[in-house]
C-alpha positions in Angstrom: 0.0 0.0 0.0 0.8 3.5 -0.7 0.0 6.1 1.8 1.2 10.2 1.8 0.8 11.8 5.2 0.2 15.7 4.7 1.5 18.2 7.5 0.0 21.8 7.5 2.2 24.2 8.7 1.9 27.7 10.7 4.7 28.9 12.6 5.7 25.7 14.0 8.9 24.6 12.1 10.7 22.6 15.1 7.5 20.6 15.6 7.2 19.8 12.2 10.5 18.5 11.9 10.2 16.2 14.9 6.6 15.3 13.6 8.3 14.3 9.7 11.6 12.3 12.1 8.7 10.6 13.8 7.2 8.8 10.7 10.6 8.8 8.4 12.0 6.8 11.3 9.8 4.0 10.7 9.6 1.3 8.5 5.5 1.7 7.9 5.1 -2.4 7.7 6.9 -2.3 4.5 4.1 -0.1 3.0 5.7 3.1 0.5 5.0 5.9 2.5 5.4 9.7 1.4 5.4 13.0 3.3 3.4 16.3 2.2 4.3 19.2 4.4 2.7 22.4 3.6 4.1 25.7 5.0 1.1 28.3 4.8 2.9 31.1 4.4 4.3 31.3 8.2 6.1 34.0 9.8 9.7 33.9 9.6 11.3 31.5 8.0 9.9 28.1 8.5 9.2 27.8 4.9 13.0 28.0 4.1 14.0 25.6 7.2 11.3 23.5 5.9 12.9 23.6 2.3 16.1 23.0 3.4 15.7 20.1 6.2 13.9 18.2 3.0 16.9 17.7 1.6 18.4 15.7 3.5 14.6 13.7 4.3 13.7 10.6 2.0 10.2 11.2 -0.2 9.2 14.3 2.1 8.1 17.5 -0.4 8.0 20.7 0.8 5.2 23.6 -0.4 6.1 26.9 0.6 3.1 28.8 0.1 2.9 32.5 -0.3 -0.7 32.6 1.7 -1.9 30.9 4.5 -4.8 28.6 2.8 -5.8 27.7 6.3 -6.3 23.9 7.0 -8.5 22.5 4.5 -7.5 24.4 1.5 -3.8 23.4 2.0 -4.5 20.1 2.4 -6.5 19.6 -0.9 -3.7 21.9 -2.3 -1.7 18.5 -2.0 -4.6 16.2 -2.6 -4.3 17.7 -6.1 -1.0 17.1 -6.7 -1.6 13.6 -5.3 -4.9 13.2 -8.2 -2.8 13.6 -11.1 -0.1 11.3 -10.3 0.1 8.0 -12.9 -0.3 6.0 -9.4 -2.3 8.1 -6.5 -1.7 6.8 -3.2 -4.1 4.8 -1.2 -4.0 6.4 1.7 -3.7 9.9 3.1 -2.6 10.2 6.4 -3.4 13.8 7.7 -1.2 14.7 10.8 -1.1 17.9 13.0 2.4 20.1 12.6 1.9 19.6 16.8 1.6 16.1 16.4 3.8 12.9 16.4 3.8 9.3 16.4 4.0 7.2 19.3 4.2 4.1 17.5 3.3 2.3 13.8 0.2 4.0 14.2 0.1 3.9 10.5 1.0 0.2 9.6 -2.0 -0.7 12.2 -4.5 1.7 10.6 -3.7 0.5 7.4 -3.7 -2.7 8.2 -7.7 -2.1 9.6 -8.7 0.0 6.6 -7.6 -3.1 4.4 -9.6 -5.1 6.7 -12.5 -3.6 6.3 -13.7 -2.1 2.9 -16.7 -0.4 3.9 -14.7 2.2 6.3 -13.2 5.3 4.9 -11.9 7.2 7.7 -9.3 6.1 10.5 -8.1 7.8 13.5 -5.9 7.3 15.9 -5.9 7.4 19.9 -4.4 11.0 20.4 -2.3 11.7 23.9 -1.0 14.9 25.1 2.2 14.3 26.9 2.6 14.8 30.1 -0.8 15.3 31.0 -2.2 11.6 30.4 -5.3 13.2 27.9 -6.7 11.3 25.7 -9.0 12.0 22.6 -9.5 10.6 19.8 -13.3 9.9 19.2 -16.5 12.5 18.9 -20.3 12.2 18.1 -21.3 15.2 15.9 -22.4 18.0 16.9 -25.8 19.1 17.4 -28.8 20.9 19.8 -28.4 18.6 22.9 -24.7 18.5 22.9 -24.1 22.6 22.3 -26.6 23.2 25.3 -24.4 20.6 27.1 -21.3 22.0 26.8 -22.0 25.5 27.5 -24.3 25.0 30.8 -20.9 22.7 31.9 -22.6 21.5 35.4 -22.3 18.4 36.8 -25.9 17.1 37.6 -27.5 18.7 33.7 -24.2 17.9 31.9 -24.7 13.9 33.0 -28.3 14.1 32.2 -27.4 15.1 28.1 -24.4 13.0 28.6 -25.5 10.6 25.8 -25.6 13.7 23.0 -21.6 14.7 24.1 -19.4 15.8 21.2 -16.4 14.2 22.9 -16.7 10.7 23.8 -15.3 8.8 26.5 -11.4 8.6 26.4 -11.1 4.9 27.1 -12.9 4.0 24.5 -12.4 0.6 23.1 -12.1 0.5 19.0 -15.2 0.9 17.4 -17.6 2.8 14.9 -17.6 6.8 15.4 -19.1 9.8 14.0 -15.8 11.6 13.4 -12.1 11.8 14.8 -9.5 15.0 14.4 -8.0 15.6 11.8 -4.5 15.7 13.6 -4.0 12.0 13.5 -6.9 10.6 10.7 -6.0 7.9 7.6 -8.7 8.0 5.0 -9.1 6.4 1.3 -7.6 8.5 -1.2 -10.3 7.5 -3.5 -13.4 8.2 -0.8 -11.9 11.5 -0.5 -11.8 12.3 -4.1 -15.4 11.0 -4.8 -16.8 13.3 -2.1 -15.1 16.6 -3.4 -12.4 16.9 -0.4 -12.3 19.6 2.1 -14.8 22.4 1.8 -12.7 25.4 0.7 -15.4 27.6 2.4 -13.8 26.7 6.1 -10.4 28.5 7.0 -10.1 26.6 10.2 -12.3 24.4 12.7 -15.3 21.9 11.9 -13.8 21.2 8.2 -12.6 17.1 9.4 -16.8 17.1 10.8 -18.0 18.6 7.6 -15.9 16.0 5.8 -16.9 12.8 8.0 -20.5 13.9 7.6 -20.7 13.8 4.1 -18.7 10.7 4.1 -21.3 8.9 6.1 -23.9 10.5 3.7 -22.4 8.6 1.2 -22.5 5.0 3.0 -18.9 5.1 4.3 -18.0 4.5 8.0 -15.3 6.3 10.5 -13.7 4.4 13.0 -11.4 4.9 16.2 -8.8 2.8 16.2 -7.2 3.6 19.6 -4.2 0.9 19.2 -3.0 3.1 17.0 -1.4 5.6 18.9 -0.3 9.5 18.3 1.5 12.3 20.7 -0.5 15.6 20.2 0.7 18.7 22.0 -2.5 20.1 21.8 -3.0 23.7 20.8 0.5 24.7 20.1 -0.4 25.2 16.3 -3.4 27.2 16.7 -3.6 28.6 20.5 -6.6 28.4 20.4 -7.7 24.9 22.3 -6.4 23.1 25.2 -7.3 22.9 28.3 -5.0 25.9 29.8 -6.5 28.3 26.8 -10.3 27.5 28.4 -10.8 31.6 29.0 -9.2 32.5 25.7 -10.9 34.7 23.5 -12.2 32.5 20.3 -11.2 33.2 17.0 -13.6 34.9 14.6 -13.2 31.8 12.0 -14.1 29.3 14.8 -17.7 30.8 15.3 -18.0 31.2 11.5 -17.1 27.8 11.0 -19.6 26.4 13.4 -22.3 28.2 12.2 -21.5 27.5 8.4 -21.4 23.4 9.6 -24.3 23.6 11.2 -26.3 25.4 8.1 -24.9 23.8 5.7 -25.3 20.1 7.8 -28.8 20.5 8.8 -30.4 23.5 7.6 -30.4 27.1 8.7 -33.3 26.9 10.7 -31.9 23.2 13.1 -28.6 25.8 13.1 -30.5 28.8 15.2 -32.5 26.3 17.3 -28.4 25.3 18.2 -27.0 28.6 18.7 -29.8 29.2 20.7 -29.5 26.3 22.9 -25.6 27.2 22.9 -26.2 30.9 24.0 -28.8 29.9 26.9 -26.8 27.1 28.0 -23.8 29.6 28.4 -26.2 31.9 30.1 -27.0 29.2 32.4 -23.5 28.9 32.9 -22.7 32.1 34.0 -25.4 32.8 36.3 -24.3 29.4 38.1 -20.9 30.1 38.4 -21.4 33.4 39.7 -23.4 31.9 42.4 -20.5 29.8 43.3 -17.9 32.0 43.0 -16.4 30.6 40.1 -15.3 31.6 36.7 -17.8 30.7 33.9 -16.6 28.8 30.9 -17.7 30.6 28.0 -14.4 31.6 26.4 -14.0 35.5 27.2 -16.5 38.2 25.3 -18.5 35.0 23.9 -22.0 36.5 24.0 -20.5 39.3 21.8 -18.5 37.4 19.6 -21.0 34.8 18.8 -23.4 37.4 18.1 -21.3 39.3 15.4 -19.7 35.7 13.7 -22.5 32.6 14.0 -25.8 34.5 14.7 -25.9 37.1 12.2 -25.0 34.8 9.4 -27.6 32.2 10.5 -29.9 35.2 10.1 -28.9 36.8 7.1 -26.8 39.4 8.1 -22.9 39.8 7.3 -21.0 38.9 10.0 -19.0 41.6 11.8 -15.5 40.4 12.0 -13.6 41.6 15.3 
């Protein structure tokens, strides 16, 4: 089997170096593997270290990119490239630039995928060192789970527990909605026949939009957690972790949800959800000040979700910060 693992990076040079030494260390099985790493334009001068640590890197190819294409784009950036080659590969193997491989996480997910023909999409079990996190696995998104998440108290939060994005971290291999895109194998030829990443999303809920519509079209996702992948989660964007909980959202993030959630189940499911969302962070707020605690809306989220989901879903422009 052939299988190209793509890298997209911003900013992050020395992690994607490590991240490339992590899977040109290993012998893959015996399987041809090839390395994609896109620079998106980053400050500095990743795109020339990049460059110029390829040299000396077997089948790794370097795109320095004179605009940051965001996540999606760049990757299909390289899935054309990868379309018009006399032999495409089987497999692409999409890996975060803050991401690296903890073992032959991609001989074992190959080895499933050619085990079972009717599933397109593989992820791995993703850790974050030093902290013992695990993710890897998620049920999409929807009304019950946004409320959920938002109120974030103990007694309602186990009552909607069942409609949770995130799924238990211990959980044993099996059938999923969707898994990240920091550490997902899918068939090459799946993603072609379903048109590839959405160019409309810059960043966040483009591996969802993509599982979706691969389960429209009768395919499966599955979580393979033997498969195993060390994330250092957040480092690339700064915008997730656990640490960043207070931080301020990024106008794409809310533009991105909103856009899913329209475009996955129609504009009006997608207000009945942002209205669940905002009254569950309400909830939230008026809770934690009764305890004395901080809420966990990220900071000016009433405002921000406002000017970059709500508008949209009502037919307004959105009023970027």
């Amino acid at each position: 089997m052939r299988v190209s693992v793509i890298i997209v990076n911003y900013g992050t040079a020395d992690l994607v170096i490590a991240g490339v030494e992590s899977v040109i260390s290993r012998d893959h099985g015996g399987h041809d593997v090839d390395v994609h790493v896109v620079d998106n334009a980053s400050p500095g001068d990743d795109g020339a270290r990049l460059t110029s640590a390829a040299v000396d890197w077997p089948s790794v190819t370097v795109y320095a990119e004179a605009e940051n294409h965001g996540f999606g784009r760049a990757n299909n950036l390289v899935f054309e490239v990868l379309s018009k080659q006399d032999t495409p590969p089987d497999y692409v193997f999409l890996l975060n630039p803050d991401a690296r491989l903890q073992n032959d996480a991609i001989t074992r997910l190959v080895a499933f995928l050619e085990a079972n023909q009717r599933v397109a999409v593989a992820g791995a079990k993703i850790v974050k060192p030093g902290t013992g996190t695990r993710i890897g696995a998620f049920r999409f998104p929807g009304i019950f789970s946004e409320f959920s998440q938002a109120v974030a108290f103990g007694p309602i939060s186990r009552l909607f527990s069942r409609f949770d994005m995130a799924m238990d971290p211990e959980l044993e291999q099996q059938r999923v909605d969707w898994v990240p895109g920091a550490a997902m194998m899918a068939r090459f030829e799946v993603i072609e026949q379903i048109g590839r990443f959405d160019p409309a999303f810059f960043l966040y809920y483009e591996e969802v939009d993509l599982m979706h519509r691969i389960a429209e079209a009768g395919h499966e996702t599955w979580y393979i957690p033997s498969a195993v992948v060390d994330h250092d989660e957040g480092v690339a964007t700064g915008a997730t972790g656990v640490s960043e909980a207070r931080r301020r959202k990024p106008e794409y993030w809310y533009w991105s949800w909103q856009y899913y959630m329209r475009k996955s189940h129609g504009r009006l499911y997608a207000i009945c959800a942002a209205s669940a969302w905002m009254k569950g962070a309400a909830l939230n707020h008026l809770i934690a000040k009764i305890r004395g605690r901080q809420a966990a809306a990220p900071l000016n989220f009433f405002g921000d979700f406002w000017a970059m989901a709500i508008r949209p879903l009502l037919g307004l422009k959105p009023k970027p910060y």
